[in-house]
Jmol script that loads the backbone (N, CA, C; Angstrom):
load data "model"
ATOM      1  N   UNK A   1      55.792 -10.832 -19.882  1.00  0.00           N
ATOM      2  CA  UNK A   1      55.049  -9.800 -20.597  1.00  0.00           C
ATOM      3  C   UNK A   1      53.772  -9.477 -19.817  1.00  0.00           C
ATOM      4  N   UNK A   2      53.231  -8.113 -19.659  1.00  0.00           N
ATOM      5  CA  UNK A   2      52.320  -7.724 -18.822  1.00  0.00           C
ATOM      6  C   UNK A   2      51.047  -7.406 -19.836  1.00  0.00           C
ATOM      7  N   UNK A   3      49.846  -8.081 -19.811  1.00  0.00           N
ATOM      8  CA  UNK A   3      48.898  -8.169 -20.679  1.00  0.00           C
ATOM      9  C   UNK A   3      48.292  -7.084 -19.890  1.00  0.00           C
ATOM     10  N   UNK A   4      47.723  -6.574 -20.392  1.00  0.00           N
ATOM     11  CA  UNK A   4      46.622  -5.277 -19.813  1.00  0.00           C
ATOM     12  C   UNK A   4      45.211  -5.747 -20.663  1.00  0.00           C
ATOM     13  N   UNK A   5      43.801  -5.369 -19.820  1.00  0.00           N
ATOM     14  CA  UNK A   5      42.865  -5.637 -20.553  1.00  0.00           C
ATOM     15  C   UNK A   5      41.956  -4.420 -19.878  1.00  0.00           C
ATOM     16  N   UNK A   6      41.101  -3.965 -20.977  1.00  0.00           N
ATOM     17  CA  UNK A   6      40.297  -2.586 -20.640  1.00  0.00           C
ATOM     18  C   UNK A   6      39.086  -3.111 -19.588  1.00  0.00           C
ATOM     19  N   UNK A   7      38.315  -2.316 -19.288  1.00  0.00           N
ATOM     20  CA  UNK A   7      37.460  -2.674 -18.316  1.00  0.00           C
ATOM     21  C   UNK A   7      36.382  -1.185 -18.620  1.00  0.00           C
ATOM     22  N   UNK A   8      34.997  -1.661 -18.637  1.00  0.00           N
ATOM     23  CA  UNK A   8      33.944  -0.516 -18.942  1.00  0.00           C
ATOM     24  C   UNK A   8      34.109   0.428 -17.478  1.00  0.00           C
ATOM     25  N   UNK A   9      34.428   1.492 -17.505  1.00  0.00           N
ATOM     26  CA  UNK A   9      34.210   2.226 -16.692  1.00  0.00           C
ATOM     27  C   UNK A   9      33.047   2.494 -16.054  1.00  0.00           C
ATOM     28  N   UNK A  10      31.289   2.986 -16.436  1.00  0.00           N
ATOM     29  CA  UNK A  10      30.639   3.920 -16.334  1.00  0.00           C
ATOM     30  C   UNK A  10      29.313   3.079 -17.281  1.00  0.00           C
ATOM     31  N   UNK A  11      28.477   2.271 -16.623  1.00  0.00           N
ATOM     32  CA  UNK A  11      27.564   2.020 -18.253  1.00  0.00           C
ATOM     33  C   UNK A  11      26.798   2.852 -18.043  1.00  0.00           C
ATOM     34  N   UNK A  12      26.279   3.859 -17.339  1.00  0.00           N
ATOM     35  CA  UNK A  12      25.266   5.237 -17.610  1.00  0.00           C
ATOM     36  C   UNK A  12      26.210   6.048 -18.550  1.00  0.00           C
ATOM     37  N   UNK A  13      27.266   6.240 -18.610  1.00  0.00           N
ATOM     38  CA  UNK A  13      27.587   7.393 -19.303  1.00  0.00           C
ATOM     39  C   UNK A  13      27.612   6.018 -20.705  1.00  0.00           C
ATOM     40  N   UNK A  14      28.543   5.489 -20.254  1.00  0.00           N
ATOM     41  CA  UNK A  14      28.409   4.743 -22.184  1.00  0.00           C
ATOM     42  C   UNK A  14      27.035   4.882 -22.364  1.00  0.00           C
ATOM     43  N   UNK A  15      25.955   4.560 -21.976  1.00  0.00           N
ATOM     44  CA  UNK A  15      24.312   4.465 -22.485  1.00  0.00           C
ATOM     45  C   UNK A  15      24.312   6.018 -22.928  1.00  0.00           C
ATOM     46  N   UNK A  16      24.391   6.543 -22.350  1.00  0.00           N
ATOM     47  CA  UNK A  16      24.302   8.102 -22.637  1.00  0.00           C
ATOM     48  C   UNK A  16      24.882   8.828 -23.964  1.00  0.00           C
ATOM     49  N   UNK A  17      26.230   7.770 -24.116  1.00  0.00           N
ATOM     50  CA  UNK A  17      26.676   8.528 -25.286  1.00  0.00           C
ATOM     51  C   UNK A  17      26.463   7.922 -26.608  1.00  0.00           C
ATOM     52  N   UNK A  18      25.632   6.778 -26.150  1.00  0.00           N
ATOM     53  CA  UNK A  18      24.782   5.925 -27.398  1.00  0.00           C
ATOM     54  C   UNK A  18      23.760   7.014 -27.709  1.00  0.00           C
ATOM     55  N   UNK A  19      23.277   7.179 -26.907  1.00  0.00           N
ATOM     56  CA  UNK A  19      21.493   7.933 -27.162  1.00  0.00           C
ATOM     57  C   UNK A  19      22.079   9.385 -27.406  1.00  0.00           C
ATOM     58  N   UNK A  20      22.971   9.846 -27.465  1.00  0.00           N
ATOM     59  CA  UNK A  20      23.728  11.558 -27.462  1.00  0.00           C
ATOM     60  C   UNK A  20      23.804  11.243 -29.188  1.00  0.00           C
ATOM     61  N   UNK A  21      24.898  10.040 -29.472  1.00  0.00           N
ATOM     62  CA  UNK A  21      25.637   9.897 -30.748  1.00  0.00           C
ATOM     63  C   UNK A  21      24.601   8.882 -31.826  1.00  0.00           C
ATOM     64  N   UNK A  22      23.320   8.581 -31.359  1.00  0.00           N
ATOM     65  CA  UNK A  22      22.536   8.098 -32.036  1.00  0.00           C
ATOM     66  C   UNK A  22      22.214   8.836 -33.068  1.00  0.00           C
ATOM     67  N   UNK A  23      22.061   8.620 -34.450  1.00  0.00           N
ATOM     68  CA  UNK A  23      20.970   9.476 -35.260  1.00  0.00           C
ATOM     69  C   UNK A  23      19.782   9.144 -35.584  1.00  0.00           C
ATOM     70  N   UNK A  24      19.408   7.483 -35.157  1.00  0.00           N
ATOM     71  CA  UNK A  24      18.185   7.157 -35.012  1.00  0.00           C
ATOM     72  C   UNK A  24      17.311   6.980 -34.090  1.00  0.00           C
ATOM     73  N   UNK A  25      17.771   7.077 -33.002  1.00  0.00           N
ATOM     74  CA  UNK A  25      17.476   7.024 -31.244  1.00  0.00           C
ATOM     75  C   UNK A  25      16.553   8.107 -31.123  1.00  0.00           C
ATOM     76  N   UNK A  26      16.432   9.157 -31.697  1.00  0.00           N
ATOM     77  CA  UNK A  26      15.329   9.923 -31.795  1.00  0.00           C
ATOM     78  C   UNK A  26      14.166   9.953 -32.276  1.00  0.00           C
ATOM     79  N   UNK A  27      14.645   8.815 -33.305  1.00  0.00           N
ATOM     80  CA  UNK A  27      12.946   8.512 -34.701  1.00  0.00           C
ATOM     81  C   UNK A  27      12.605   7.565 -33.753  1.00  0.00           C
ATOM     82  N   UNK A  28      13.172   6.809 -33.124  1.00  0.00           N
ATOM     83  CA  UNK A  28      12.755   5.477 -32.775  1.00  0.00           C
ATOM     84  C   UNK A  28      12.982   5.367 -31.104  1.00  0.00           C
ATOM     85  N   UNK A  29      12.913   6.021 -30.292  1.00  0.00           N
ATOM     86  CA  UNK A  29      13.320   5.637 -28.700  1.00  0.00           C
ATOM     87  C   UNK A  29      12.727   4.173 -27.744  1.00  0.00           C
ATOM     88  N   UNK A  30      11.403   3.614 -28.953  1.00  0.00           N
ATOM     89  CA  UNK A  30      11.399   2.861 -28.342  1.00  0.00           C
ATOM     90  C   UNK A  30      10.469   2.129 -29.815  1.00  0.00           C
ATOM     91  N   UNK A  31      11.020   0.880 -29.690  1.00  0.00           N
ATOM     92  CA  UNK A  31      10.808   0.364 -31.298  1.00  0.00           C
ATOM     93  C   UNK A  31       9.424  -0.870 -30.942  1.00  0.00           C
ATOM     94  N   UNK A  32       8.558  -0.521 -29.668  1.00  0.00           N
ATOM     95  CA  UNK A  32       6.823  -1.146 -29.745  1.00  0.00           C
ATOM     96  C   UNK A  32       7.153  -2.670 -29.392  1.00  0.00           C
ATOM     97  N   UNK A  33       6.347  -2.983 -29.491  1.00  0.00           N
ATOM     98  CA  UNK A  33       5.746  -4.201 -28.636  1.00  0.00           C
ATOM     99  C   UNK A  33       6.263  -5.543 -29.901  1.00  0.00           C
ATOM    100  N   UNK A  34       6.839  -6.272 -29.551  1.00  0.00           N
ATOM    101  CA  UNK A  34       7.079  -7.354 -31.085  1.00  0.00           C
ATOM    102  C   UNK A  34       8.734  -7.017 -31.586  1.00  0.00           C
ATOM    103  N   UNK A  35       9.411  -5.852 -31.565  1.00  0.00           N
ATOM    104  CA  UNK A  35      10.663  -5.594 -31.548  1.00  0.00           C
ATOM    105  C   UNK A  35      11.723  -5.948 -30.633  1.00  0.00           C
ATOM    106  N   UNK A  36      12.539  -6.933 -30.866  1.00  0.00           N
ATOM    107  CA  UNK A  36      13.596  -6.958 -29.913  1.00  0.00           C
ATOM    108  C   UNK A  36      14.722  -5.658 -29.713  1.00  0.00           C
ATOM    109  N   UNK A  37      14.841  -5.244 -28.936  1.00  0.00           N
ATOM    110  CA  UNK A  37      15.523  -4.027 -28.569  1.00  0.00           C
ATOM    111  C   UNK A  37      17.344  -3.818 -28.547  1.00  0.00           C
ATOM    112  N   UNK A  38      17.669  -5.406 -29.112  1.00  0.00           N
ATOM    113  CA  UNK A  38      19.050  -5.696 -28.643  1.00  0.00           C
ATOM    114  C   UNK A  38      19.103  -6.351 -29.977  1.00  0.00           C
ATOM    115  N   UNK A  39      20.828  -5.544 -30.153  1.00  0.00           N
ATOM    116  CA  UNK A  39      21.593  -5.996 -31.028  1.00  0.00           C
ATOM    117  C   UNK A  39      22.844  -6.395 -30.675  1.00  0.00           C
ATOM    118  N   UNK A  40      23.397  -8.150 -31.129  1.00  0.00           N
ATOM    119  CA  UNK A  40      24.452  -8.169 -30.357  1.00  0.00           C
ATOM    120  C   UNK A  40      25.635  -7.638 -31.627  1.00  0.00           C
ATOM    121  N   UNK A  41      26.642  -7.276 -31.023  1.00  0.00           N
ATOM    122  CA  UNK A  41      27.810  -7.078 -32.121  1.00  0.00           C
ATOM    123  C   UNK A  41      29.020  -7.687 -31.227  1.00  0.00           C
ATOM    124  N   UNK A  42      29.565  -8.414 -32.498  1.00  0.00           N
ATOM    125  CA  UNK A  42      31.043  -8.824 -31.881  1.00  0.00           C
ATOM    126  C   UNK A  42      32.298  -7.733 -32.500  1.00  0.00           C
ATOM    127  N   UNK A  43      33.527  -7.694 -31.091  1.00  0.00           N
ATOM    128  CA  UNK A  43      34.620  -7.102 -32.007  1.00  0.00           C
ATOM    129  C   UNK A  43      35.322  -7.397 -30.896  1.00  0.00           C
ATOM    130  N   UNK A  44      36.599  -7.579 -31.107  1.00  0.00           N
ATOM    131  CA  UNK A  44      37.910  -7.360 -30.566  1.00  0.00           C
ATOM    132  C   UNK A  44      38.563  -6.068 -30.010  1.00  0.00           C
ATOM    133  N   UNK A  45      39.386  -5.916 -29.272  1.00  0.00           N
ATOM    134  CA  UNK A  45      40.068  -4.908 -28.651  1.00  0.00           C
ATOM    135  C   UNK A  45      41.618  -4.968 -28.937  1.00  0.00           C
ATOM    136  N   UNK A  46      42.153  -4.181 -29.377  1.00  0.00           N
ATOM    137  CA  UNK A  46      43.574  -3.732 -28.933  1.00  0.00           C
ATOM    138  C   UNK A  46      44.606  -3.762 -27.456  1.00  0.00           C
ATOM    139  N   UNK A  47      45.718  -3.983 -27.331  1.00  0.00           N
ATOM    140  CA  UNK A  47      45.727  -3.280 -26.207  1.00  0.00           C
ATOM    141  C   UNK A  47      45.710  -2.557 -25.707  1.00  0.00           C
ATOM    142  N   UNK A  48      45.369  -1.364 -26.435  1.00  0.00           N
ATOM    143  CA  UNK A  48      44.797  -0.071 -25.738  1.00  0.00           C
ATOM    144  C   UNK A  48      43.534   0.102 -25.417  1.00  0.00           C
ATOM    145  N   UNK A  49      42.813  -0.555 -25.900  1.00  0.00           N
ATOM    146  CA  UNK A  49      40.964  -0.979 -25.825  1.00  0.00           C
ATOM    147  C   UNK A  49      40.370  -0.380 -26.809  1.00  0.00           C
ATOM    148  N   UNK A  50      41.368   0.093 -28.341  1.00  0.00           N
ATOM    149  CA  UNK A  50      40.435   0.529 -29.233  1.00  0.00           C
ATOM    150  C   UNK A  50      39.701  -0.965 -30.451  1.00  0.00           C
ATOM    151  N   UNK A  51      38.613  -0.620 -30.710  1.00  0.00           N
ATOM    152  CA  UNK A  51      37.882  -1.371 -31.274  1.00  0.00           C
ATOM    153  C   UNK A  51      38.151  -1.611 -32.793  1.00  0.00           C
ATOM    154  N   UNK A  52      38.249  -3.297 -32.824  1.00  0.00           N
ATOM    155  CA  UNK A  52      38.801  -3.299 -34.177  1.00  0.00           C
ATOM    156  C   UNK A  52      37.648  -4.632 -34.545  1.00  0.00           C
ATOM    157  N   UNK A  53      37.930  -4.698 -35.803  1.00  0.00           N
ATOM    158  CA  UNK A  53      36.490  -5.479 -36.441  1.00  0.00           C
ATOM    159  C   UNK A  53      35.490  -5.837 -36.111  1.00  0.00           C
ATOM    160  N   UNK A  54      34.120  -4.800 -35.859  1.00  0.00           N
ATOM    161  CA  UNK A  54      33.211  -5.124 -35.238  1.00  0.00           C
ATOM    162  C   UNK A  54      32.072  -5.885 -36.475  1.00  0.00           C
ATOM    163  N   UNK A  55      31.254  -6.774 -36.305  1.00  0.00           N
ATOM    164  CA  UNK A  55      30.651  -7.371 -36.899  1.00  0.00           C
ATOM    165  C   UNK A  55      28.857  -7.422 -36.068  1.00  0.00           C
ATOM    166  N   UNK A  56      28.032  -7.685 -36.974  1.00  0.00           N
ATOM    167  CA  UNK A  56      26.274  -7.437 -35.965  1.00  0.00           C
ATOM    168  C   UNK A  56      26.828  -9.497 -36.191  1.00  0.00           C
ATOM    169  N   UNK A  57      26.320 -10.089 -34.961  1.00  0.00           N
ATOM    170  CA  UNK A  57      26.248 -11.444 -34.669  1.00  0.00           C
ATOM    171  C   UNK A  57      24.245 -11.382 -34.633  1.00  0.00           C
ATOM    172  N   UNK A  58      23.597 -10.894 -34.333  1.00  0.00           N
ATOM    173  CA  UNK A  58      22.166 -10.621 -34.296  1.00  0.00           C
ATOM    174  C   UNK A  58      21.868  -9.289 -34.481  1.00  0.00           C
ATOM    175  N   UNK A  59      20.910  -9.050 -35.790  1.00  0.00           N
ATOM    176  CA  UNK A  59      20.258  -7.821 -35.596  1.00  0.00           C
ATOM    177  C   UNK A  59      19.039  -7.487 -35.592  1.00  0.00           C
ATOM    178  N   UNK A  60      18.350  -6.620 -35.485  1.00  0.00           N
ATOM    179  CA  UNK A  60      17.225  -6.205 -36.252  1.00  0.00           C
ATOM    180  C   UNK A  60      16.827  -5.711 -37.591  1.00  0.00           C
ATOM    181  N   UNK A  61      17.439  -5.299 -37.959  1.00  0.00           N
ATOM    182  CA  UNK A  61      17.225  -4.636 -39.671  1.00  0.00           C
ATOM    183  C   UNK A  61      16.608  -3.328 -39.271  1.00  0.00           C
ATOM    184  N   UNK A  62      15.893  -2.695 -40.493  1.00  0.00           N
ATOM    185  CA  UNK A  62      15.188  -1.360 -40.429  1.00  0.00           C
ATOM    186  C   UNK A  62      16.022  -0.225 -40.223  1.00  0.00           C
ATOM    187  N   UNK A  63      17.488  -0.459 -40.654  1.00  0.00           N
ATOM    188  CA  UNK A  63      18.412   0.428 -40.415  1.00  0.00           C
ATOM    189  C   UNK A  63      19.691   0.577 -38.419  1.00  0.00           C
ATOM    190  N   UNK A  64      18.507  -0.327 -37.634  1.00  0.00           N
ATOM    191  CA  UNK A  64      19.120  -0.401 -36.666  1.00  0.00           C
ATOM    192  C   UNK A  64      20.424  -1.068 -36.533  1.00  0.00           C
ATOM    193  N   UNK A  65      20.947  -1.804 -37.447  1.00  0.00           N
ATOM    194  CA  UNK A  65      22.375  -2.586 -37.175  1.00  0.00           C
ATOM    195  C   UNK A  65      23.611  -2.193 -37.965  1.00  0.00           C
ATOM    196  N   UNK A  66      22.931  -1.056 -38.926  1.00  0.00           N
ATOM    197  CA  UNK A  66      24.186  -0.605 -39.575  1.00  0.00           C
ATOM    198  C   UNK A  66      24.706   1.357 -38.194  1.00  0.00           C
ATOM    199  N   UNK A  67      23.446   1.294 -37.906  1.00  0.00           N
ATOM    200  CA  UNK A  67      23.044   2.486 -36.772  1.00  0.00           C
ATOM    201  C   UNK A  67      24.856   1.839 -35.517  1.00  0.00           C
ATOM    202  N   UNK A  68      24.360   0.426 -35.431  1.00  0.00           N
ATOM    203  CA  UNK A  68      25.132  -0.351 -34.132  1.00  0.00           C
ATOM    204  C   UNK A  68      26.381  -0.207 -34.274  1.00  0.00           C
ATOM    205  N   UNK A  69      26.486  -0.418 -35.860  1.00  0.00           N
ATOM    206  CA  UNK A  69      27.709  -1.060 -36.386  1.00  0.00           C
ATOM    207  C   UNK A  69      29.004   0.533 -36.284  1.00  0.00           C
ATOM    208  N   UNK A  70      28.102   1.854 -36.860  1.00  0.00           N
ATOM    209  CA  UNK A  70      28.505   3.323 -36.709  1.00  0.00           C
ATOM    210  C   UNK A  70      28.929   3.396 -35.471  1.00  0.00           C
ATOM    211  N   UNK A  71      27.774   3.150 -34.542  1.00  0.00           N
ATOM    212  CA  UNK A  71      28.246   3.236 -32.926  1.00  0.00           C
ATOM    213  C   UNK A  71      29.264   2.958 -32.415  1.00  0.00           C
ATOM    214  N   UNK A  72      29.954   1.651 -32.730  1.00  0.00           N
ATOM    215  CA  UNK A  72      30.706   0.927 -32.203  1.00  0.00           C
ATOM    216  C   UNK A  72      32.027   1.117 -32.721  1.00  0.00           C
ATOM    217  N   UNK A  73      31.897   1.611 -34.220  1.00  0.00           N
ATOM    218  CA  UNK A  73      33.416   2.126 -34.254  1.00  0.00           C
ATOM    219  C   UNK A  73      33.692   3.701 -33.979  1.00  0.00           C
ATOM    220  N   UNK A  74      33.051   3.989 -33.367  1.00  0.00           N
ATOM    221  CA  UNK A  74      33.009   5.553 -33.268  1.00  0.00           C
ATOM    222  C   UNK A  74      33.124   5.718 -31.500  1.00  0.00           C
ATOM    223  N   UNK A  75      33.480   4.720 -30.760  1.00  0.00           N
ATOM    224  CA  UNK A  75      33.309   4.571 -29.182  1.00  0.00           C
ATOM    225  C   UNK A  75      34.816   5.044 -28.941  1.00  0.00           C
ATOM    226  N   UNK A  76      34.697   5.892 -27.998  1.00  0.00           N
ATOM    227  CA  UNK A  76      35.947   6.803 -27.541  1.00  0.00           C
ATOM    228  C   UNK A  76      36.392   6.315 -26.479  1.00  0.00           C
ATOM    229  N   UNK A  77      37.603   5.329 -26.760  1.00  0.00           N
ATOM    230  CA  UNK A  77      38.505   5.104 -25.758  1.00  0.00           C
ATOM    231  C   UNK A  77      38.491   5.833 -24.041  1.00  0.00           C
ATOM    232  N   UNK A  78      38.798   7.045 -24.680  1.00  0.00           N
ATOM    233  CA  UNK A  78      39.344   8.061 -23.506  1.00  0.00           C
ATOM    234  C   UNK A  78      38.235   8.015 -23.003  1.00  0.00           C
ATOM    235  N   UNK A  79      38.028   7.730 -21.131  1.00  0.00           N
ATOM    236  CA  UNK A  79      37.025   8.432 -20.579  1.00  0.00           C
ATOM    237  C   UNK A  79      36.045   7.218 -20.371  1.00  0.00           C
ATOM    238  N   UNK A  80      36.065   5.916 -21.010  1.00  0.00           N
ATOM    239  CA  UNK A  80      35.272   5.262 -21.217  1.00  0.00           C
ATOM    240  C   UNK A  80      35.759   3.772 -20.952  1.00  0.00           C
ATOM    241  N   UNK A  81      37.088   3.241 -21.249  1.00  0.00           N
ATOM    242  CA  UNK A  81      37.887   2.500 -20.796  1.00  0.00           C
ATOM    243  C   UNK A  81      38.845   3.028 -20.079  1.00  0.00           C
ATOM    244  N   UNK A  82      38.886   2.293 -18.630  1.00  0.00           N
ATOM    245  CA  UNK A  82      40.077   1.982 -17.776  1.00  0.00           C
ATOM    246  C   UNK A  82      41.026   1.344 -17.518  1.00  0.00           C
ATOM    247  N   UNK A  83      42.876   1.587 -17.554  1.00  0.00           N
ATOM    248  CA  UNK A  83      43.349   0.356 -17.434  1.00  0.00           C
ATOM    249  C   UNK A  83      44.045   0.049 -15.953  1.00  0.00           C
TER     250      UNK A  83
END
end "model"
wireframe off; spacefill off
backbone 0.3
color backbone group
């Protein structure tokens, strides 16, 4: 059996289509001095590389991890994973 596993193509364009598909990335572009800037989220892949149960493993609150959580199931295969 031939396992295939996706591979990030491009992390300027993925960054890009975070800050494009953000709706809070605009109130907030940069969240000051005392804010950690990183949220980790876990999830699994398909074998096609679509994203299935993503969960925040660390967040920030203030609306930023449910923001992550939107992001991440909303990430477009096409264009973005390679196999």
């Amino acid at each position: 059996m031939l396992t295939i596993k996706p591979k990030p193509l491009d992390n300027e364009l993925y960054n890009k289509w975070f800050k494009d598909n953000s709706s809070i990335y605009e109130e907030y572009p940069d969240s000051g001095p005392g804010v950690p800037l990183r949220i980790k989220v876990l999830f699994n892949t398909d074998t096609l590389g679509n994203i299935l149960r993503p969960v925040i493993l660390r967040g920030i609150g203030f609306g930023f991890d449910e923001e992550a959580l939107r992001l991440v199931k909303r990430i477009p295969t096409n264009g973005f994973l390679v196999i």
